[in-house]
ROLUM-241163 format. One record per residue (C-alpha): z, x, y. Coordinates in nm, 2 decimals. Layout:
      z      x      y
      Z      X      Y
...
***
This chain:
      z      x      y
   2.26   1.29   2.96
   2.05   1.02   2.86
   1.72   0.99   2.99
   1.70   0.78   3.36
   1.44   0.50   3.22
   1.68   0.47   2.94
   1.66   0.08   2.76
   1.79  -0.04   2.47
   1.53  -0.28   2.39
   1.52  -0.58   2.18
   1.30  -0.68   1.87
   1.06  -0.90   1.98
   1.05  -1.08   1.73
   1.35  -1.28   1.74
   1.48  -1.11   1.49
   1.86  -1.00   1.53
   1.93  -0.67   1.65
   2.15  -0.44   1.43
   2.35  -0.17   1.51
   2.39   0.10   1.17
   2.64   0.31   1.12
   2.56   0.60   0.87
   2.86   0.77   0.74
   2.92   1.05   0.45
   2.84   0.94   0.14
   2.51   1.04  -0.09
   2.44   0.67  -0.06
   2.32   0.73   0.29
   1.96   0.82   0.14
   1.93   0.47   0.03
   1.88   0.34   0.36
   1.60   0.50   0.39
   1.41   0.21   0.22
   1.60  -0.04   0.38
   1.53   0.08   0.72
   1.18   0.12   0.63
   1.15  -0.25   0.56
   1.37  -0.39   0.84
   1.14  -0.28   1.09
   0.82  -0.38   0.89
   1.03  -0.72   0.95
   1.05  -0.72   1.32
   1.39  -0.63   1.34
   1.53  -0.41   1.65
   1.77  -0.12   1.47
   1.95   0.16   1.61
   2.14   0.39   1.46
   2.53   0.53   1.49
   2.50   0.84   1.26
   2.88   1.01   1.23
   2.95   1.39   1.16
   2.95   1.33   0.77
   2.62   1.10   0.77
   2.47   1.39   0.93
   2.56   1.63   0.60
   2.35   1.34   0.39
   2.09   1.26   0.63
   1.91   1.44   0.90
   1.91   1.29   1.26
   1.53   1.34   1.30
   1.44   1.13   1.00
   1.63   0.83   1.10
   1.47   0.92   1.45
   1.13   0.86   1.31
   1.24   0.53   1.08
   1.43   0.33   1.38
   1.39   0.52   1.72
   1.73   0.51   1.86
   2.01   0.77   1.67
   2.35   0.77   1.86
   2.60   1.09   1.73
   2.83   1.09   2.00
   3.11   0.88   2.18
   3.06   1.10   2.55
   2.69   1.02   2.55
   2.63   0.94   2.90
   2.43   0.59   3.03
   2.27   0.59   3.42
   2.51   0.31   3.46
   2.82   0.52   3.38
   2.92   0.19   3.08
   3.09   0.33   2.79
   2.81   0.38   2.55
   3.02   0.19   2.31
   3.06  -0.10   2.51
   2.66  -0.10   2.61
   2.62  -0.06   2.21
   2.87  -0.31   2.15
   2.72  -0.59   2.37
   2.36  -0.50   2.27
   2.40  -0.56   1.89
   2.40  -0.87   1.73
   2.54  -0.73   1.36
   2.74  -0.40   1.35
   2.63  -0.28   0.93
   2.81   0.06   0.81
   2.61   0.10   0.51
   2.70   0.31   0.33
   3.14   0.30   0.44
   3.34   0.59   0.37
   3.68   0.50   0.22
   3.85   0.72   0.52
   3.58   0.48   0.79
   3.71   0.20   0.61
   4.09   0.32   0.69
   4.02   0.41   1.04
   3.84   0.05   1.08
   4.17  -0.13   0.91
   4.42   0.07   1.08
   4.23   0.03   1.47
   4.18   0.43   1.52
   3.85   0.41   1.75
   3.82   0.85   1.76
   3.48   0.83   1.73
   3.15   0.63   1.88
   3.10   0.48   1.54
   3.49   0.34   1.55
   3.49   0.27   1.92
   3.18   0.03   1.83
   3.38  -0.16   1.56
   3.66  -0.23   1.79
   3.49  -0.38   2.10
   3.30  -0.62   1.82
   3.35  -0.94   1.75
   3.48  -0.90   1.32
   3.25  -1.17   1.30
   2.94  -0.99   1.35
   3.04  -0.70   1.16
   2.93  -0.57   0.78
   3.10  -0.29   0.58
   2.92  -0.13   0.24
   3.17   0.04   0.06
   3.08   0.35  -0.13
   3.26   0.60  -0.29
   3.45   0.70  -0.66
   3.59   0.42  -0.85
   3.95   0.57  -0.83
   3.94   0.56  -0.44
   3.79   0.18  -0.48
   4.04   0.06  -0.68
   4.34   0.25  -0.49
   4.54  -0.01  -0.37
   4.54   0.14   0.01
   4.12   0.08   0.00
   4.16  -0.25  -0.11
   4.47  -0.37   0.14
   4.21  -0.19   0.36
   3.92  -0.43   0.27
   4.16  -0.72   0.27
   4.29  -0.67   0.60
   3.94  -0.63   0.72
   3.82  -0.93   0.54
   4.10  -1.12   0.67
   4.00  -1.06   1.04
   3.62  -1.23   0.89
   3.43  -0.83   0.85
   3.18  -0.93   0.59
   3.19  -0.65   0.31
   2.96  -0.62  -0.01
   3.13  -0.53  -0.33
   3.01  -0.22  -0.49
   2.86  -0.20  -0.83
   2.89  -0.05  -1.16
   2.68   0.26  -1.20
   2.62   0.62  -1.21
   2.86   0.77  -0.87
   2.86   1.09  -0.71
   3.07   1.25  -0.97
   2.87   1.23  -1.25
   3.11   0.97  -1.40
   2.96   0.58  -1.45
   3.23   0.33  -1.25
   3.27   0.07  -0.95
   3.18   0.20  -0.62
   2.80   0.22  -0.62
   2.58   0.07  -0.36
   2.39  -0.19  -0.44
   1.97  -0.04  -0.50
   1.80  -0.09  -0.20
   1.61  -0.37  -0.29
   1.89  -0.57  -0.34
   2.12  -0.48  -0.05
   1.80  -0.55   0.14
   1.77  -0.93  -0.01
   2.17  -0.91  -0.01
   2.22  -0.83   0.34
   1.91  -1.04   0.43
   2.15  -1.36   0.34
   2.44  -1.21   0.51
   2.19  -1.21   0.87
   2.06  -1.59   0.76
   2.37  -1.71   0.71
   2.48  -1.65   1.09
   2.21  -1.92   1.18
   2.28  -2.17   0.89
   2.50  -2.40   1.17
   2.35  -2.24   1.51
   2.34  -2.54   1.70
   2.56  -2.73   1.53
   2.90  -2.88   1.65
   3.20  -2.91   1.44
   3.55  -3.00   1.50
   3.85  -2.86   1.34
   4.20  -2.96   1.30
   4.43  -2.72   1.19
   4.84  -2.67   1.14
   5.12  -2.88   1.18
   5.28  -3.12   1.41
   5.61  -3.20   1.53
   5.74  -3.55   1.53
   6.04  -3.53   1.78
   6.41  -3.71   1.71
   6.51  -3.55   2.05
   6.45  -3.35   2.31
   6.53  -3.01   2.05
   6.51  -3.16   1.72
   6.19  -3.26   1.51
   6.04  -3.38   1.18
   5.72  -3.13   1.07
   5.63  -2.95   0.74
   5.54  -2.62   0.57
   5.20  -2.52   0.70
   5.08  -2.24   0.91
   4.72  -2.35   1.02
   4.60  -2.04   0.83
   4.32  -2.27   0.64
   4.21  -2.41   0.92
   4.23  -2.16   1.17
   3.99  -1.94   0.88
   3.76  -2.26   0.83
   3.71  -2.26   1.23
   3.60  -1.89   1.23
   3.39  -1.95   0.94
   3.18  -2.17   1.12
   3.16  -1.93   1.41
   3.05  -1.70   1.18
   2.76  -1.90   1.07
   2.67  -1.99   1.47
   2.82  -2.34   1.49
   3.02  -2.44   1.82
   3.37  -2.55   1.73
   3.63  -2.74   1.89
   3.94  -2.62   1.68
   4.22  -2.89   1.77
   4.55  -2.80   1.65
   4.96  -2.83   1.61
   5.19  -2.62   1.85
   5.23  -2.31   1.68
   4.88  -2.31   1.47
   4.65  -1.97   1.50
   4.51  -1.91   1.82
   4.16  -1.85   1.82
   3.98  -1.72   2.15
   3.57  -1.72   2.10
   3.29  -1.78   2.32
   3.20  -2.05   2.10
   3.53  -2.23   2.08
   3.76  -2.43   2.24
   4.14  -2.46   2.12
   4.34  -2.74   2.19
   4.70  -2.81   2.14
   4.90  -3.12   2.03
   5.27  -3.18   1.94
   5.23  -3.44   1.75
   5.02  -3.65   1.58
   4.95  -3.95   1.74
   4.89  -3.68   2.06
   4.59  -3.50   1.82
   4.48  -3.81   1.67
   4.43  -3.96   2.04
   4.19  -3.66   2.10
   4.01  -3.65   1.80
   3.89  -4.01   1.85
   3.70  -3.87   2.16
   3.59  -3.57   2.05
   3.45  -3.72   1.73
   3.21  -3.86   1.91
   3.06  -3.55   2.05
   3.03  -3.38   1.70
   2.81  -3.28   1.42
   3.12  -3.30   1.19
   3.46  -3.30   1.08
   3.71  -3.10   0.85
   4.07  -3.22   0.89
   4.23  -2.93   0.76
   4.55  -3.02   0.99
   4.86  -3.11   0.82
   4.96  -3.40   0.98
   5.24  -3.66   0.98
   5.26  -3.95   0.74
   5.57  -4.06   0.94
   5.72  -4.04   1.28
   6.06  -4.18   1.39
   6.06  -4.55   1.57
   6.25  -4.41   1.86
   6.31  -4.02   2.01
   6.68  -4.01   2.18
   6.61  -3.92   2.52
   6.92  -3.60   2.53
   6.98  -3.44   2.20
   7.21  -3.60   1.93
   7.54  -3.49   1.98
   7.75  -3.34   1.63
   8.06  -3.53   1.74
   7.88  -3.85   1.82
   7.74  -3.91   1.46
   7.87  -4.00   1.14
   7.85  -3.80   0.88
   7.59  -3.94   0.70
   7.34  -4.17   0.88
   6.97  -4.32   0.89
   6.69  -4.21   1.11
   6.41  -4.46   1.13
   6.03  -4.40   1.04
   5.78  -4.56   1.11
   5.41  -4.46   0.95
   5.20  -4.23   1.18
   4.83  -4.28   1.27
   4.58  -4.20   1.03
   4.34  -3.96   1.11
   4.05  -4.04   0.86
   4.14  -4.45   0.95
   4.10  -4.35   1.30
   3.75  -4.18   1.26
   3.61  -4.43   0.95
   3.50  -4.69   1.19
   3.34  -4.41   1.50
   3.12  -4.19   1.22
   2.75  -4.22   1.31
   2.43  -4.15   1.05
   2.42  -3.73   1.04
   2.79  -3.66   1.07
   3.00  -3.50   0.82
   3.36  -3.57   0.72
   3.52  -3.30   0.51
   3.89  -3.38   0.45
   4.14  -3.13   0.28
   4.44  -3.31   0.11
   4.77  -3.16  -0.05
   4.94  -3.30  -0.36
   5.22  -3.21  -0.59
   5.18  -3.47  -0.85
   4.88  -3.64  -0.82
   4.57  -3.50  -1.02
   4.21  -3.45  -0.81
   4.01  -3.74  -0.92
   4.29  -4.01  -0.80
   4.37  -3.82  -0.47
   3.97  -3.83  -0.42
   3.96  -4.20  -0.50
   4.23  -4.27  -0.23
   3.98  -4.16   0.01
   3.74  -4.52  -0.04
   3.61  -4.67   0.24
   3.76  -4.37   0.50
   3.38  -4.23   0.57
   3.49  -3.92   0.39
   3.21  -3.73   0.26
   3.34  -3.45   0.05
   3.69  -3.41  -0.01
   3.89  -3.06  -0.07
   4.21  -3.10  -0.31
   4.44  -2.84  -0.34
   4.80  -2.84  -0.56
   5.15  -2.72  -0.37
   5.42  -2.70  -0.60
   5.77  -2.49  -0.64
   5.59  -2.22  -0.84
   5.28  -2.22  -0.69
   5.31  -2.28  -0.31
   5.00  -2.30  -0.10
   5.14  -2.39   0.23
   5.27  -2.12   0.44
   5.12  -1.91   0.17
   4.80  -1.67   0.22
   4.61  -1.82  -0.13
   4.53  -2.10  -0.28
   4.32  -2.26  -0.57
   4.07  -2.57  -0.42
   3.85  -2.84  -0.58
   3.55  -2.98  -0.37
   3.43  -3.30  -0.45
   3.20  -3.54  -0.35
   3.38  -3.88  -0.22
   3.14  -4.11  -0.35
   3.06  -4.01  -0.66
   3.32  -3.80  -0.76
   3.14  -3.51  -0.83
   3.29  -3.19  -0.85
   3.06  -2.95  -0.65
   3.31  -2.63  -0.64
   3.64  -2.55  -0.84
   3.79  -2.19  -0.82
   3.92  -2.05  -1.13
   4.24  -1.89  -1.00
   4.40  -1.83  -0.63
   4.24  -1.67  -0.42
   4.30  -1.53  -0.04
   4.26  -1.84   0.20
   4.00  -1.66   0.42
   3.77  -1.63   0.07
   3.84  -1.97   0.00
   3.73  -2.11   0.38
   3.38  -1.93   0.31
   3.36  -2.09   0.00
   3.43  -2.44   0.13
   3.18  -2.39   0.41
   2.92  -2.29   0.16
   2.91  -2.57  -0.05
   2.94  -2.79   0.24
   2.64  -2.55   0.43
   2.46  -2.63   0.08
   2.56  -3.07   0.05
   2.44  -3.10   0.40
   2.12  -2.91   0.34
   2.05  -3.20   0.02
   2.17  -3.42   0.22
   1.93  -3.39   0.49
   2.17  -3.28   0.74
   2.03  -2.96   0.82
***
């Protein structure tokens, strides 16, 4: 039973408050340093130390670095709360330095046996930081990595091991970083979830459907995947967003956003003209219709009814960037993302004159190499006026790398900019 004054407590100092979990690996000794300086800091850190932290690293010496130690899942709290949900709404980073390969598995796969797991599922994946350690083998096995992926995927940040002397004896991948520089690494990690707090952003995302008749309609390949990870990007990096979106985009349920749906795209182009207005910026990520038919039969085409080969009438839909070019204000950004097959990055960029488009985000869709619908992809960022290339990746990579890319440089152009 835990004691009847019992309070978590907070830094004091502004600072966020981290929850660690310790688990077994001979890396654990290594936190010793970068406890030892966290607090020197200011910052408010308990820890979660599991059954095979404890083999590594006694419970009273992380007692005497950080104060709090939790070891158990049916520790009891006055109020009769979970202690993992208390834990859970107390923290503002979860950080399981150093990660088991079999606490990475239990993380992927849900499994909450423990207070350590139980944590990691009533977080937001947002707020959460995994440090893999263990033999290169088990690192490179492709269960660990789907593992890491899938994590990654859901937005868990996690910091790639190193090459160096492991537990084996043997020199390979799967060291933690030295303590110094997981400090100054995880130090950016913490930063970075203020870069845009107070910030505004809005979002579009997915595809629309043009409708020929009550059943039928005219849409496209994508599945909002870029834009739904580009959304929770910025959440992760404390920005409000209002994530605006096709039918059947992501769905994305934060304290910090609000989702809402259009069918088509005269519907979400309607909305964006007022949101705009309320906004620190824009990515249209949303792939939306270039056409629309002139007029939607009010009952559904009949088979019978129709010849066998006959014309359906388009008409152009609204642009987007047209509909914002004339509303942007000094201090807003416009980040648009286009799609080609055929037409190289520079003259895609150049179609974007006189649009208010600030940095533009080309990305290639062919027959071989499909992006939409697809979870990778290979993007160029420019700069619209000058045609700078800021950012280029070398090969495809998954779409939720590629959003925190993308927000980076864009984190980086505003900061020269003056924006932030």
């Amino acid at each position: 039973m835990v004691e009847e004054n019992f309070s978590l407590g907070s830094s004091g100092s502004g600072k966020p408050r981290i929850l660690w979990g310790v688990t077994g690996s001979i890396a654990a000794y290594k936190m010793v340093p970068v406890f030892r300086q966290l607090k020197k800091e200011g910052y408010a850190i308990q820890v979660v130390l599991t059954r095979g932290g404890r083999r590594f690293v006694p419970p009273d010496t992380l007692h005497t670095l950080v104060g709090r130690v939790w070891q158990s899942l049916w520790e009891r709290l006055p109020s009769g709360v979970p202690l993992h949900v208390v834990l859970a709404q107390w923290l503002d980073w979860l950080v399981v330095a150093p990660c088991t390969a079999h606490m990475i598995a239990q993380f992927a796969g849900g499994h909450a046996p423990s207070l350590l797991t139980s944590v990691f599922l009533a977080t937001d994946p947002l707020r959460v930081v995994v440090v893999p350690a263990m033999e290169e083998e088990m690192y490179l096995h492709p269960a660990t990595q789907a593992n890491l992926d899938r994590l990654a995927s859901w937005g868990v940040t996690v910091c790639t091991p190193v090459r160096g002397l492991l537990a084996s004896g043997k020199e390979g991948l799967g060291r933690v970083l030295e303590p110094e520089d997981l400090l100054a690494w995880l130090k950016g990690v913490l930063d970075s979830g203020e870069a845009l707090k107070g910030r505004h952003f809005l979002v579009t995302a997915g595809r629309t459907y043009e409708p020929i008749d009550p059943i039928r309609y005219l849409t496209n390949r994508s599945s909002g995947k870029m834009g739904w990870y580009v959304a929770r990007e910025l959440v992760r990096r404390g920005a409000r967003v209002t994530y605006l979106t096709g039918p059947d985009a992501p769905s994305f349920v934060h304290s910090r956003v609000r989702h809402i749906r259009c069918e088509t795209t005269r519907e979400l182009v309607d909305v964006v003209r007022t949101v705009f207005l309320e906004v620190d910026g824009l990515f249209s990520v949303a792939a939306l219709a270039d056409f629309e038919p002139v007029r939607v039969a009010a009952h559904k085409l009949k088979k019978r009814s129709l010849p066998s080969s006959f014309a359906l009438e388009l008409g152009r839909a609204p642009n987007l960037l047209e509909a914002v070019s004339g509303l942007k204000r000094s201090g807003q950004v416009v980040v648009a993302f286009v799609l080609e097959t055929d037409v190289a990055p520079e003259e895609s960029v150049g179609k974007l004159d006189g649009l208010g488009v600030d940095l533009v985000v080309y990305n290639r869709h062919s027959v071989e190499e499909p992006v939409m619908g697809t979870e990778s992809t290979r993007l160029f960022v420019y700069e619209q006026r000058s045609r700078k290339k800021l950012f280029a990746h070398a090969e495809r990579v998954p779409k939720w790398r590629a959003a925190r890319d993308v927000v980076d440089v864009v984190v980086d152009w505003m900061r020269g900019s003056s924006l932030l």
